[in-house]
Backbone as CSV, one residue per row, in Angstrom:
resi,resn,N_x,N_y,N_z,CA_x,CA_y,CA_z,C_x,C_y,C_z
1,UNK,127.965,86.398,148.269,129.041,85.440,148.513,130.123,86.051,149.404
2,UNK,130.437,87.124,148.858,131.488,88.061,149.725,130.935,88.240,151.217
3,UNK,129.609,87.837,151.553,129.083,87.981,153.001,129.524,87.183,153.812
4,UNK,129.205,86.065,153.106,128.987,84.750,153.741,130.775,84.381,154.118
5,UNK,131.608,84.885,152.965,133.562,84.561,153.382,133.970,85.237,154.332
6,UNK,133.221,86.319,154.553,133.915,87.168,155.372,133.101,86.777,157.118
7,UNK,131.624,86.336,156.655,131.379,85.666,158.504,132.012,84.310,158.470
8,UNK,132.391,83.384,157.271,133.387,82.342,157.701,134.664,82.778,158.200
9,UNK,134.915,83.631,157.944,136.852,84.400,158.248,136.438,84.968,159.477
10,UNK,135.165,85.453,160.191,135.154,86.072,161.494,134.885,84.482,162.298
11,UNK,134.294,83.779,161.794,133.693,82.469,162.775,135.362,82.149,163.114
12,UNK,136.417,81.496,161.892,137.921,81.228,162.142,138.463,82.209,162.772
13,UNK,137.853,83.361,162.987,138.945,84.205,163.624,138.610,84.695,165.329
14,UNK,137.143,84.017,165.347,137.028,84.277,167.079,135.904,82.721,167.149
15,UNK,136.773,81.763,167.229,135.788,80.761,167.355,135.474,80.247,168.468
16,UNK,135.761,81.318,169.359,135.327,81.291,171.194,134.033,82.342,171.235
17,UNK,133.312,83.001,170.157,132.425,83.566,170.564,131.620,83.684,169.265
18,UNK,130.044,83.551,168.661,129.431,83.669,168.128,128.920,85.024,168.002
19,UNK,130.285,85.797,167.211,129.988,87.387,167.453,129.117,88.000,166.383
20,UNK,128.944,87.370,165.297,128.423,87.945,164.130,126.842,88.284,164.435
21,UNK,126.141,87.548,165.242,125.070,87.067,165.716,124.525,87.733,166.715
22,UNK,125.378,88.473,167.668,125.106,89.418,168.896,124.912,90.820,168.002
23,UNK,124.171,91.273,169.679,123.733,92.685,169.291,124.721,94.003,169.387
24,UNK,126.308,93.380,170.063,126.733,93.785,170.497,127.567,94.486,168.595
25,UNK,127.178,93.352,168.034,128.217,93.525,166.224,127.295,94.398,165.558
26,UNK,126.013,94.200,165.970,124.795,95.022,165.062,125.118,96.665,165.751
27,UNK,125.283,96.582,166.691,125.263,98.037,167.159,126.957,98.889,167.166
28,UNK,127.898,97.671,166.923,128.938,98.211,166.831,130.430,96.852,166.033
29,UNK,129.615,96.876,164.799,130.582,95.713,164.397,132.249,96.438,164.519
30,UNK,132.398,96.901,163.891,134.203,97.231,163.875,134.373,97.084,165.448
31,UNK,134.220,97.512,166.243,134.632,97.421,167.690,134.432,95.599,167.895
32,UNK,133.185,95.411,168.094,133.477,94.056,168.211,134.289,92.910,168.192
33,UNK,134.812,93.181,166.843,135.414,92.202,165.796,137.175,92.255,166.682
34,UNK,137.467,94.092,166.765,138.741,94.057,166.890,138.569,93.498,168.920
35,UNK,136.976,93.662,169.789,137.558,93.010,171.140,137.560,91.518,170.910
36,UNK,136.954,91.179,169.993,137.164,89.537,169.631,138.157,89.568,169.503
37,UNK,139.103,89.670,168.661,140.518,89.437,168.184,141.542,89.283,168.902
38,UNK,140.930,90.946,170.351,141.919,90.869,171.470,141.993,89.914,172.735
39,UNK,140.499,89.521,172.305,140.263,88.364,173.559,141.087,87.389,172.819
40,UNK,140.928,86.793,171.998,141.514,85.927,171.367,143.026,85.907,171.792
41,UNK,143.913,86.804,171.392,145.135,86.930,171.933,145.488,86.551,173.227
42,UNK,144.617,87.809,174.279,144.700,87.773,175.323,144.628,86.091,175.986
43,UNK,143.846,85.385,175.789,143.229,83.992,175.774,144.402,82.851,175.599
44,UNK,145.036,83.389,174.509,146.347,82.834,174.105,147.578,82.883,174.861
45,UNK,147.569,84.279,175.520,148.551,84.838,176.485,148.023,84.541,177.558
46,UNK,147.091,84.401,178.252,146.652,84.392,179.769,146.759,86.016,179.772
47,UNK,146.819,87.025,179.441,146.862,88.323,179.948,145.375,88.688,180.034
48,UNK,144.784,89.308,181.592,143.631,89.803,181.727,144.125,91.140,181.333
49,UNK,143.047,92.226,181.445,142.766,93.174,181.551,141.899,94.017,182.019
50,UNK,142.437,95.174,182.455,140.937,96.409,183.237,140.216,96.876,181.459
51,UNK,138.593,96.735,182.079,138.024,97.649,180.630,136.912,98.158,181.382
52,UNK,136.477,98.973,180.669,135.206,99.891,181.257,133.780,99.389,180.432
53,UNK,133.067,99.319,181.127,131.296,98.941,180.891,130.513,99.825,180.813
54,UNK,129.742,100.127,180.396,128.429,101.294,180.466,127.426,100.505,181.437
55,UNK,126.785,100.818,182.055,125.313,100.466,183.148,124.281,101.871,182.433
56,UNK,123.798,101.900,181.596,122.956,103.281,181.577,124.121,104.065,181.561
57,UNK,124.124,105.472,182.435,124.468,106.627,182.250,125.888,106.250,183.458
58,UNK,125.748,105.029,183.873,126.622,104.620,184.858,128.135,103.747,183.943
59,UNK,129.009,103.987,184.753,130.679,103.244,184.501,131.123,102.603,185.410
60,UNK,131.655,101.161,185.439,131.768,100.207,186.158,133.675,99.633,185.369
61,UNK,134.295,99.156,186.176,135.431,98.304,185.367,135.892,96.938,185.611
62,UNK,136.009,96.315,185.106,135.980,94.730,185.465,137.917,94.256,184.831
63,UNK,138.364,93.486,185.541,139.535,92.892,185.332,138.947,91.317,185.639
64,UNK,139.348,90.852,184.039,138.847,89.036,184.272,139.755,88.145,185.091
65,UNK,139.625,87.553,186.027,140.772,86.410,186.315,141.497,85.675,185.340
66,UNK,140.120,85.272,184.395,140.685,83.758,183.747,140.243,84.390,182.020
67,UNK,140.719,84.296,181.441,141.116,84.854,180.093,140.967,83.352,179.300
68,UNK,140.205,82.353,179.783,139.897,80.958,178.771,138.609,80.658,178.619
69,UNK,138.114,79.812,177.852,136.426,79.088,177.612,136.107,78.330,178.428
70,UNK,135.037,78.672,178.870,133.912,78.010,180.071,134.270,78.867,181.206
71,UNK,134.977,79.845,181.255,134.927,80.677,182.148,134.057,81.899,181.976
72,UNK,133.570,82.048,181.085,132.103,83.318,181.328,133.066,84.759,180.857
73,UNK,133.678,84.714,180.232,134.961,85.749,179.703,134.397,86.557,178.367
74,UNK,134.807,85.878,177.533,134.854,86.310,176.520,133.122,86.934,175.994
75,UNK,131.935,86.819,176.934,130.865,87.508,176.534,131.109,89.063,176.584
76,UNK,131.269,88.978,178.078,131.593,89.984,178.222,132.693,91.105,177.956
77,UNK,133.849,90.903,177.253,135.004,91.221,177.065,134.597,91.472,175.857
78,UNK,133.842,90.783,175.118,133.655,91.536,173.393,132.273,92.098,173.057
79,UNK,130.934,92.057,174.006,130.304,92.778,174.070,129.885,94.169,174.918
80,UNK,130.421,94.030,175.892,130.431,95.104,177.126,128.948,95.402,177.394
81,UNK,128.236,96.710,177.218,127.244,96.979,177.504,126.027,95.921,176.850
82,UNK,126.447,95.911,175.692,125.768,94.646,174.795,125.386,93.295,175.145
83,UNK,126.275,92.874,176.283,126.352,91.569,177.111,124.692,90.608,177.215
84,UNK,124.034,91.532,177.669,122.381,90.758,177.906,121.709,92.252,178.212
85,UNK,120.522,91.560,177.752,119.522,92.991,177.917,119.343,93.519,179.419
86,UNK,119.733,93.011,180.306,119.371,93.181,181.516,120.831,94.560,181.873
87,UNK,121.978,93.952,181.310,123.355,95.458,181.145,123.154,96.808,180.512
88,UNK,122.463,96.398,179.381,121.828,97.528,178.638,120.874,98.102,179.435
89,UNK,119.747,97.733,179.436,118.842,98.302,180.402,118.346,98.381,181.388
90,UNK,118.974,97.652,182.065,118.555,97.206,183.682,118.780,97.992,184.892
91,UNK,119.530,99.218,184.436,119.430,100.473,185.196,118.108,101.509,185.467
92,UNK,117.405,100.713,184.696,115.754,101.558,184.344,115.093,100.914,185.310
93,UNK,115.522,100.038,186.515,114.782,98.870,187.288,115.298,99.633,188.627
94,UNK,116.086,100.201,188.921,116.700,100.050,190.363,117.051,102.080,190.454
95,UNK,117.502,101.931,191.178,117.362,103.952,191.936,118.166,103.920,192.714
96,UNK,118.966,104.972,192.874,119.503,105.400,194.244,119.171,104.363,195.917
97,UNK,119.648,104.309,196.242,119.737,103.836,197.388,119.293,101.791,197.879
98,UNK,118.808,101.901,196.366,117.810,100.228,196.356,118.689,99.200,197.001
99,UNK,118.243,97.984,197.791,119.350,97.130,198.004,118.459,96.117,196.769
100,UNK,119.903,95.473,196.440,119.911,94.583,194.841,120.329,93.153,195.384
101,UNK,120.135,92.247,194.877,120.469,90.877,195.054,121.167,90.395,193.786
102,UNK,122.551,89.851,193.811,123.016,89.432,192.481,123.370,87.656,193.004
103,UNK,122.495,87.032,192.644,122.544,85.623,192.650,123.170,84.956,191.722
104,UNK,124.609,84.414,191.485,125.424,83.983,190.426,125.961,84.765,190.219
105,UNK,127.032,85.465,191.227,127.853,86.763,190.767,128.712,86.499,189.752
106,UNK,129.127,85.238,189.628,130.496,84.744,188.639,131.313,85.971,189.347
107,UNK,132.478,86.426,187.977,133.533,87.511,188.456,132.768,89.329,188.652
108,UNK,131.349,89.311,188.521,131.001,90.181,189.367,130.207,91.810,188.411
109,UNK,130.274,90.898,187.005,129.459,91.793,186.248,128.441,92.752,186.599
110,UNK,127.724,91.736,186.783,126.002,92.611,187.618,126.220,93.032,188.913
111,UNK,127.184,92.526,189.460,127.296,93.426,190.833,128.201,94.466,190.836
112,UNK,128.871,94.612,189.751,129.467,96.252,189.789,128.842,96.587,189.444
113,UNK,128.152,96.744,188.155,126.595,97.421,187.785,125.558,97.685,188.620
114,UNK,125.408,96.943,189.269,124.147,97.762,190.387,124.888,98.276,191.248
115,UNK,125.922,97.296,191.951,126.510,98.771,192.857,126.481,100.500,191.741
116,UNK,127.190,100.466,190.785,126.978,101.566,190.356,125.684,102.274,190.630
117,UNK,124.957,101.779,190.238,124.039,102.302,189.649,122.723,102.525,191.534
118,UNK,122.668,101.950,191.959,122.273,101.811,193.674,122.935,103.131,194.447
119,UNK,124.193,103.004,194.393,125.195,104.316,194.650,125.493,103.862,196.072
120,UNK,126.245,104.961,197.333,126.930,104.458,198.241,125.906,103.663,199.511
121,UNK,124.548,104.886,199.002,123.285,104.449,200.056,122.733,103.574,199.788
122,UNK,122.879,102.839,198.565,122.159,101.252,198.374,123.052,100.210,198.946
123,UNK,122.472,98.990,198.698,123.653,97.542,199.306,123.688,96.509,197.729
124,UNK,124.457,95.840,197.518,124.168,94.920,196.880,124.666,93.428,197.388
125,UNK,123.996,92.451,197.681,124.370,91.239,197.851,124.504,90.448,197.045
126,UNK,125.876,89.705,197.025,126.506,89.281,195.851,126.252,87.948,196.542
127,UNK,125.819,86.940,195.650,126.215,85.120,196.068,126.876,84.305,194.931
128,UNK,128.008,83.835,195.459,128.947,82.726,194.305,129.605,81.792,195.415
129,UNK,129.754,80.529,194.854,129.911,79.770,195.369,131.288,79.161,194.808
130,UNK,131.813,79.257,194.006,133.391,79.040,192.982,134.413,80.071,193.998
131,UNK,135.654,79.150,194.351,136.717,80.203,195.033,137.259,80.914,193.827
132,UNK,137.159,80.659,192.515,138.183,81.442,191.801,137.353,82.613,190.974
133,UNK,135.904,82.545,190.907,135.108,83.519,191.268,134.795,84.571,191.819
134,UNK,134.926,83.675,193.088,134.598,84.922,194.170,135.955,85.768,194.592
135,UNK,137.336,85.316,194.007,138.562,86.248,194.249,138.648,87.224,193.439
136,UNK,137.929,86.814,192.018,137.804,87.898,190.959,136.590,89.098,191.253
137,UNK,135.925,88.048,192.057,134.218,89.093,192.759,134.806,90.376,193.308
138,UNK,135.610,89.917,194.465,136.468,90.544,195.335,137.009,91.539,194.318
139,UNK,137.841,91.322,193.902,139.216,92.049,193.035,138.413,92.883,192.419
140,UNK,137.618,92.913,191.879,136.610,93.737,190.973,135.764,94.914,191.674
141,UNK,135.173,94.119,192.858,134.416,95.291,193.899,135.776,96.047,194.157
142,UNK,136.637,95.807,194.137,137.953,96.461,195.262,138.302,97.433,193.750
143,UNK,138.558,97.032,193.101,138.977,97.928,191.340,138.355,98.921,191.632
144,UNK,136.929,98.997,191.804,135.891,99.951,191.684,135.518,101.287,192.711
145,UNK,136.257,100.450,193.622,136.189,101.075,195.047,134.763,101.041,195.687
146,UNK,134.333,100.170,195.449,132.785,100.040,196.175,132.742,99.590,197.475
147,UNK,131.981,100.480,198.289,131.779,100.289,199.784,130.305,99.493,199.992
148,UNK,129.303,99.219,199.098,128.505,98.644,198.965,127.984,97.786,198.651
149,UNK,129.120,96.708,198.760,128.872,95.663,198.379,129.040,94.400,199.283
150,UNK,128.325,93.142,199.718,128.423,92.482,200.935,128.642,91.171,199.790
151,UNK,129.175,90.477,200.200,129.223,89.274,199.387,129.330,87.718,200.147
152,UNK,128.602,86.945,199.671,128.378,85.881,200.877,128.947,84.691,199.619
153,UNK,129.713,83.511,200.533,130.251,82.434,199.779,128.973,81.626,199.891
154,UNK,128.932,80.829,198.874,127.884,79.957,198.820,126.830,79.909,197.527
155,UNK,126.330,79.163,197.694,124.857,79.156,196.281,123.766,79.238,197.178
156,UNK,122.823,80.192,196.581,121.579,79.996,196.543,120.724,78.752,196.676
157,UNK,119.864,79.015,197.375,119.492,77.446,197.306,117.615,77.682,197.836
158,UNK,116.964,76.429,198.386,115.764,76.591,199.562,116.419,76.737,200.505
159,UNK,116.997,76.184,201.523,117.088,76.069,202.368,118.704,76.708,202.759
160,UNK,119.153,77.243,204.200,120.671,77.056,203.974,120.947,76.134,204.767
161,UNK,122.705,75.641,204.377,123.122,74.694,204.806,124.409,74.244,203.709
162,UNK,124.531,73.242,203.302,125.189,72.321,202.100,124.695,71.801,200.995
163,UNK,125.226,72.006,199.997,124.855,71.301,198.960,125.875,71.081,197.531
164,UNK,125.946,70.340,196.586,126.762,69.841,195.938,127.297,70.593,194.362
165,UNK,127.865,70.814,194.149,128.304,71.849,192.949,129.121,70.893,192.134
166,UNK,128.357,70.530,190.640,128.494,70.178,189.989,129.544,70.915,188.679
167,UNK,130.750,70.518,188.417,131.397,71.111,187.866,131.763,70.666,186.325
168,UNK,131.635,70.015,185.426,131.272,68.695,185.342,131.418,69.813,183.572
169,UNK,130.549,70.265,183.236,130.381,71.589,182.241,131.033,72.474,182.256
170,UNK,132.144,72.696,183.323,132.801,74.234,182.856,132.489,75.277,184.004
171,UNK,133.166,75.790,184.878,132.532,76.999,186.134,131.990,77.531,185.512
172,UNK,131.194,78.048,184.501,130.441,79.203,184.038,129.118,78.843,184.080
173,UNK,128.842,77.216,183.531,127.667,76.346,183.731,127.376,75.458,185.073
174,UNK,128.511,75.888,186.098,128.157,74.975,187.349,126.749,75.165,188.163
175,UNK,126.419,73.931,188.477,125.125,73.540,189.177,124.884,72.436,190.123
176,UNK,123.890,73.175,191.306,123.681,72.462,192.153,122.718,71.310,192.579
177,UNK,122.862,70.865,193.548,122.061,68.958,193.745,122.173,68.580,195.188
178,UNK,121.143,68.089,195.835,121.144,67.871,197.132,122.268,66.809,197.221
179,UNK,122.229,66.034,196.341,123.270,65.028,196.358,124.272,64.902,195.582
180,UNK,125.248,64.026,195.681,126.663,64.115,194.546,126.271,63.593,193.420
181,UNK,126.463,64.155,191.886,126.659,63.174,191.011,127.681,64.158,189.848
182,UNK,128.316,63.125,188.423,129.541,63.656,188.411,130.718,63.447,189.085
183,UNK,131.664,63.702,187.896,133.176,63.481,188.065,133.850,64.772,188.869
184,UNK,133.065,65.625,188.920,133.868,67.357,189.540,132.862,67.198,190.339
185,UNK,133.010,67.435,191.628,131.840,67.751,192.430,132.465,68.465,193.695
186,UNK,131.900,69.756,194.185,132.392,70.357,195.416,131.467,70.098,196.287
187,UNK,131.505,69.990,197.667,130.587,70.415,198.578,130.670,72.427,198.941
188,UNK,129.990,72.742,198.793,129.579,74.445,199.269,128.590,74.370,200.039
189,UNK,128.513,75.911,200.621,127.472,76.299,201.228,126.363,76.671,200.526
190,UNK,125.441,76.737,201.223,124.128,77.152,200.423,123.755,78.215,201.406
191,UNK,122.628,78.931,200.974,121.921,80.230,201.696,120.466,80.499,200.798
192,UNK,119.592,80.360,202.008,117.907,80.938,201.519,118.264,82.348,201.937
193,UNK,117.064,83.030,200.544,117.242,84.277,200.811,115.986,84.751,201.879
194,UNK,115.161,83.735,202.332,113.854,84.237,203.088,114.430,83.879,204.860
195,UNK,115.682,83.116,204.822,116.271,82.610,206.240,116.918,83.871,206.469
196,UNK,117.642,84.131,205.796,118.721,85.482,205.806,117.646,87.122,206.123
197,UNK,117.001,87.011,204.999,115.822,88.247,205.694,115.293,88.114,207.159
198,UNK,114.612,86.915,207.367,113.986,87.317,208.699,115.088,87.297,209.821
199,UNK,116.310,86.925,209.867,117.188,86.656,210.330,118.288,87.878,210.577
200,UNK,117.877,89.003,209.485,118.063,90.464,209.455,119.359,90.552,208.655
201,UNK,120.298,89.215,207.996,121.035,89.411,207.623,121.490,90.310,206.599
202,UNK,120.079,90.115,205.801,119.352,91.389,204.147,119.152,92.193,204.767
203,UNK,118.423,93.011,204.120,117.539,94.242,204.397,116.091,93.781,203.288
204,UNK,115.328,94.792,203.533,114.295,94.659,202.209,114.982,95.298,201.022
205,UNK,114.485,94.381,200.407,115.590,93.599,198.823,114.231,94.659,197.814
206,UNK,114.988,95.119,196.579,113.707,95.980,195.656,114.199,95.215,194.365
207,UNK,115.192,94.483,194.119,115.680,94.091,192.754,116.343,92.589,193.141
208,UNK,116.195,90.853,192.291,116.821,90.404,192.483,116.886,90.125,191.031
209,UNK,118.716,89.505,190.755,118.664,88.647,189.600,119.204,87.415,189.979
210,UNK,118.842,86.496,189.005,119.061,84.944,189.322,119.146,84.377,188.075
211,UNK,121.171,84.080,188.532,121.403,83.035,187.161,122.425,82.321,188.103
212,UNK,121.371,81.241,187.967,122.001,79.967,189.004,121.876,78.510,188.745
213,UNK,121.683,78.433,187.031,122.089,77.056,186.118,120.897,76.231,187.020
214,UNK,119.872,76.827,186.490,118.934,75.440,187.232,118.013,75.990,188.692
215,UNK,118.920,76.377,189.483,118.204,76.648,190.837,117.683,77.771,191.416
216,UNK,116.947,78.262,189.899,115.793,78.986,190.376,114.722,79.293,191.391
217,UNK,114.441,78.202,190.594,112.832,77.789,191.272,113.140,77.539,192.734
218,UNK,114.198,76.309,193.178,114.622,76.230,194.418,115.037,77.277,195.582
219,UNK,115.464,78.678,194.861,115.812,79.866,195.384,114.730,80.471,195.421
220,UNK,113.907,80.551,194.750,112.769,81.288,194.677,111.535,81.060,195.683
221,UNK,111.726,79.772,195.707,111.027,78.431,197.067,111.832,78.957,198.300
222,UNK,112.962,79.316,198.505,113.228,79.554,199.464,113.283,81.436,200.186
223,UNK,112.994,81.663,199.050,112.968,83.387,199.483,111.461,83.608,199.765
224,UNK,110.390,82.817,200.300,108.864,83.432,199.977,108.644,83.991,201.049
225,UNK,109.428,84.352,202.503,109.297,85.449,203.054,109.554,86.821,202.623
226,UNK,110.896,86.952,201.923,111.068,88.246,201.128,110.068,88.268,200.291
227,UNK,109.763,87.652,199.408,108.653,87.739,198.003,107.367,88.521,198.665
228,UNK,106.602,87.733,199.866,105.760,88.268,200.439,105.808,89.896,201.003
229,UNK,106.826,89.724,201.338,107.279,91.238,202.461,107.264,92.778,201.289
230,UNK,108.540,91.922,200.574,109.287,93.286,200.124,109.130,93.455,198.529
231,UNK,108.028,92.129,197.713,107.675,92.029,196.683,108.592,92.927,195.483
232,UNK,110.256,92.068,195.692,110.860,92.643,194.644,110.420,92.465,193.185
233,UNK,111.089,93.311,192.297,111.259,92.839,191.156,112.325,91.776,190.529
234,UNK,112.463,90.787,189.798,113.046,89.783,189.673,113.084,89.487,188.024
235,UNK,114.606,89.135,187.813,115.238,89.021,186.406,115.930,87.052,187.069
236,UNK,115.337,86.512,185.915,115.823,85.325,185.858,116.806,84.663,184.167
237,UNK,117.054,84.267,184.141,117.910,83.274,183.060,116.723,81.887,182.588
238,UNK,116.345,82.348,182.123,115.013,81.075,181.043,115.578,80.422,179.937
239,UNK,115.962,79.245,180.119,116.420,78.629,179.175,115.610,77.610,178.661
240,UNK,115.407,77.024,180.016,114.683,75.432,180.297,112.976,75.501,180.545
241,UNK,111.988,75.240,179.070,110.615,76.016,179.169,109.881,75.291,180.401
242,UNK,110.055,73.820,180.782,109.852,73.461,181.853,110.037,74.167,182.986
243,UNK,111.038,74.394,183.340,111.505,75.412,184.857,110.256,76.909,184.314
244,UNK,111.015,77.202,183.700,110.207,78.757,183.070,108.701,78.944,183.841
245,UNK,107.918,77.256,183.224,106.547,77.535,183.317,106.328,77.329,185.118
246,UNK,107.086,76.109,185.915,106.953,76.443,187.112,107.245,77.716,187.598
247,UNK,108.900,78.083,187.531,108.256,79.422,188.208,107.666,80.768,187.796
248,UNK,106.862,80.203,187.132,105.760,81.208,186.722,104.944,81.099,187.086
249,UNK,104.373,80.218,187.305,103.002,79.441,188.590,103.432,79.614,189.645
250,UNK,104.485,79.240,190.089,104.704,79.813,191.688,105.141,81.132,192.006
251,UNK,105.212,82.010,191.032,105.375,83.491,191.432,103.895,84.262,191.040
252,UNK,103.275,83.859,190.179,101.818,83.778,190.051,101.029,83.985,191.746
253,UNK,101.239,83.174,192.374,100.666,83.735,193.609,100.801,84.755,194.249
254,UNK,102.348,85.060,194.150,102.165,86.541,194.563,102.236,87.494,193.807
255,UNK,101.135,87.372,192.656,101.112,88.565,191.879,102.058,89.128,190.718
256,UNK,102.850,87.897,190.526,103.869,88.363,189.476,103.354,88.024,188.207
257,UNK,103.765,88.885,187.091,103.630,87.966,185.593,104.955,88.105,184.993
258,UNK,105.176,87.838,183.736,106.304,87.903,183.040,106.400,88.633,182.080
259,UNK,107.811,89.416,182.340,108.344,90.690,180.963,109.459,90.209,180.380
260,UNK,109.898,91.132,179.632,110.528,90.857,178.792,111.343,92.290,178.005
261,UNK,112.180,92.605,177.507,112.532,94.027,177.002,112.929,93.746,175.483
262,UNK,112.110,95.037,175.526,112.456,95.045,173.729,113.588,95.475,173.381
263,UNK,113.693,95.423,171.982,114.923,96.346,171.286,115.481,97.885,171.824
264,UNK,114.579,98.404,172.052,114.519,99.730,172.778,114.739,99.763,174.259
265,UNK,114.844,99.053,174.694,114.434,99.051,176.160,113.013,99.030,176.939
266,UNK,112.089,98.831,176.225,111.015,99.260,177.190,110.409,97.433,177.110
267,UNK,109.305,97.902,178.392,109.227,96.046,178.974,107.889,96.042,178.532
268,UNK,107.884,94.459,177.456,106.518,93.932,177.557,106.038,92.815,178.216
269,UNK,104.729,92.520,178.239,104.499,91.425,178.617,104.816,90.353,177.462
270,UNK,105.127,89.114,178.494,105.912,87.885,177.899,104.422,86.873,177.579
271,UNK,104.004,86.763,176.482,102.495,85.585,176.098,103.320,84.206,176.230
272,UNK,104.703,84.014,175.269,105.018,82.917,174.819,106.295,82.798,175.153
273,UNK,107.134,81.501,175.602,107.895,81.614,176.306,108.512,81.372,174.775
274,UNK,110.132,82.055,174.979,111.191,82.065,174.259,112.562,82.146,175.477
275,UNK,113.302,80.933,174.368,114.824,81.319,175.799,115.065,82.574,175.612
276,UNK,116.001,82.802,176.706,116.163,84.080,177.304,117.348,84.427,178.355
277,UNK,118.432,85.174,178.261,119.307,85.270,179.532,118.545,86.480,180.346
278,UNK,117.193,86.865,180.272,116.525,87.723,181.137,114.901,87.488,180.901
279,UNK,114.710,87.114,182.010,112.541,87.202,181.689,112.487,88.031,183.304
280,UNK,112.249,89.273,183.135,111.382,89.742,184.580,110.090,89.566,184.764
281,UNK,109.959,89.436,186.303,109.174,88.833,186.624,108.969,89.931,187.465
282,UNK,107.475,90.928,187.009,107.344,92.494,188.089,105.481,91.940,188.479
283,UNK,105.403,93.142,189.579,103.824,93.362,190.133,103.243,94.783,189.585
């Protein structure tokens, strides 16, 4: 009984984040509880803050813009390394010098992390399409002092050009549509990552991740010159088992299957789909 009062008194006391439940409380409840508490405050105050991340054996520091819900904040602010399996271990994917693709930079998590972790001789290409995003993208590469980092406005997409950003859920869940629909709607740019390669704008790419609320598959459709060429490795966001199973058939052709990381870090193969804020997709 005494269990169950005390995760009702943590649910009332950070009811912006389902902390009891992360791995981030299993591996370090007292810490947790008290960055819940401070987000909480902070949240209350509008006060951001600088904090430090682990990447592996790597240190990265992030200052949030926006300190409220539906802004993509508070995961990260009370789990840190804990955030998604891909923070924890996703330094076991990439090396010295790799150029990285971070598709859905939001305020720039995964792209200080691989910059870290890539170092001055790698590149990382950052894509976000939100202005209040990409100032925190900015502000964050600049915190860090990273010279390696290129960052392009826009979403991911097939094709580049325009397309419609649905706001509608919250910037953290925004998503795109050839056409308008919705009460929030931006026009942005879009960018293929297979126009930009042959076009020399990339380089050959060894790592991409892609969390782009939906437009996976569409990005993935549009990078199949890189896929062919430079046959990265690729971390996606699986939520939706529909999307999942397409692009799994269409990366299927070139030789991909699907992983997954355990508790430990090490990667298995994926039989059965389960959601997921990471399914890699290696050769």
């Amino acid at each position: 009984m005494s269990n169950r009062l005390e995760t009702m008194s943590l649910g009332a006391i950070l009811p912006y984040t389902k902390v009891v439940g992360t791995r981030s409380f299993a591996k370090q409840p007292l810490k947790t509880v008290l960055r819940g508490i401070e987000w909480v405050v902070r949240e209350k105050l509008a006060r951001p803050s600088n904090f430090s991340v682990a990447f592996g054996p790597h240190r990265f520091l992030m200052q949030l813009q926006s300190m409220k819900r539906r802004y993509g904040s508070a995961g990260i602010f009370v789990q840190r390394q804990y955030y998604e399996p891909l923070l924890e271990f996703g330094d076991r994917l990439m090396s010295k010098g790799d150029i990285v693709i971070d598709g859905g930079a939001n305020q720039g998590i995964f792209t200080c992390a691989f910059a870290s972790a890539v170092g001055p001789s790698g590149t990382v290409y950052a894509f976000e399409p939100q202005a209040y995003a990409l100032a925190c993208l900015a502000q964050n590469v600049k915190l860090n002092g990273f010279e390696n980092v290129v960052i392009f406005e826009g979403a991911l997409s097939k094709t580049s050009g325009e397309v419609f950003l649905n706001l509608d859920d919250g910037p953290v869940a925004a998503s795109i549509s050839d056409t308008p629909y919705g009460e929030n709607v931006q026009r942005v740019a879009s960018h293929s990552l297979g126009e930009l390669f042959e076009r020399g704008k990339i380089e050959a790419v060894r790592f991409i991740k892609l969390d782009v609320e939906g437009a996976e598959l569409m990005t993935l459709l549009g990078a199949a010159p890189l896929l062919q060429t430079c046959k990265p490795a690729i971390c996606i966001e699986a939520v939706d088992k529909d999307l999942y199973l397409k692009i799994a058939n269409y990366l299927e052709q070139y030789g991909y299957a699907a992983y997954t990381f355990c508790q430990r870090g090490d990667i298995k193969r994926l039989t059965t789909f389960s959601p997921s804020p990471n399914v890699l997709f290696l050769q």
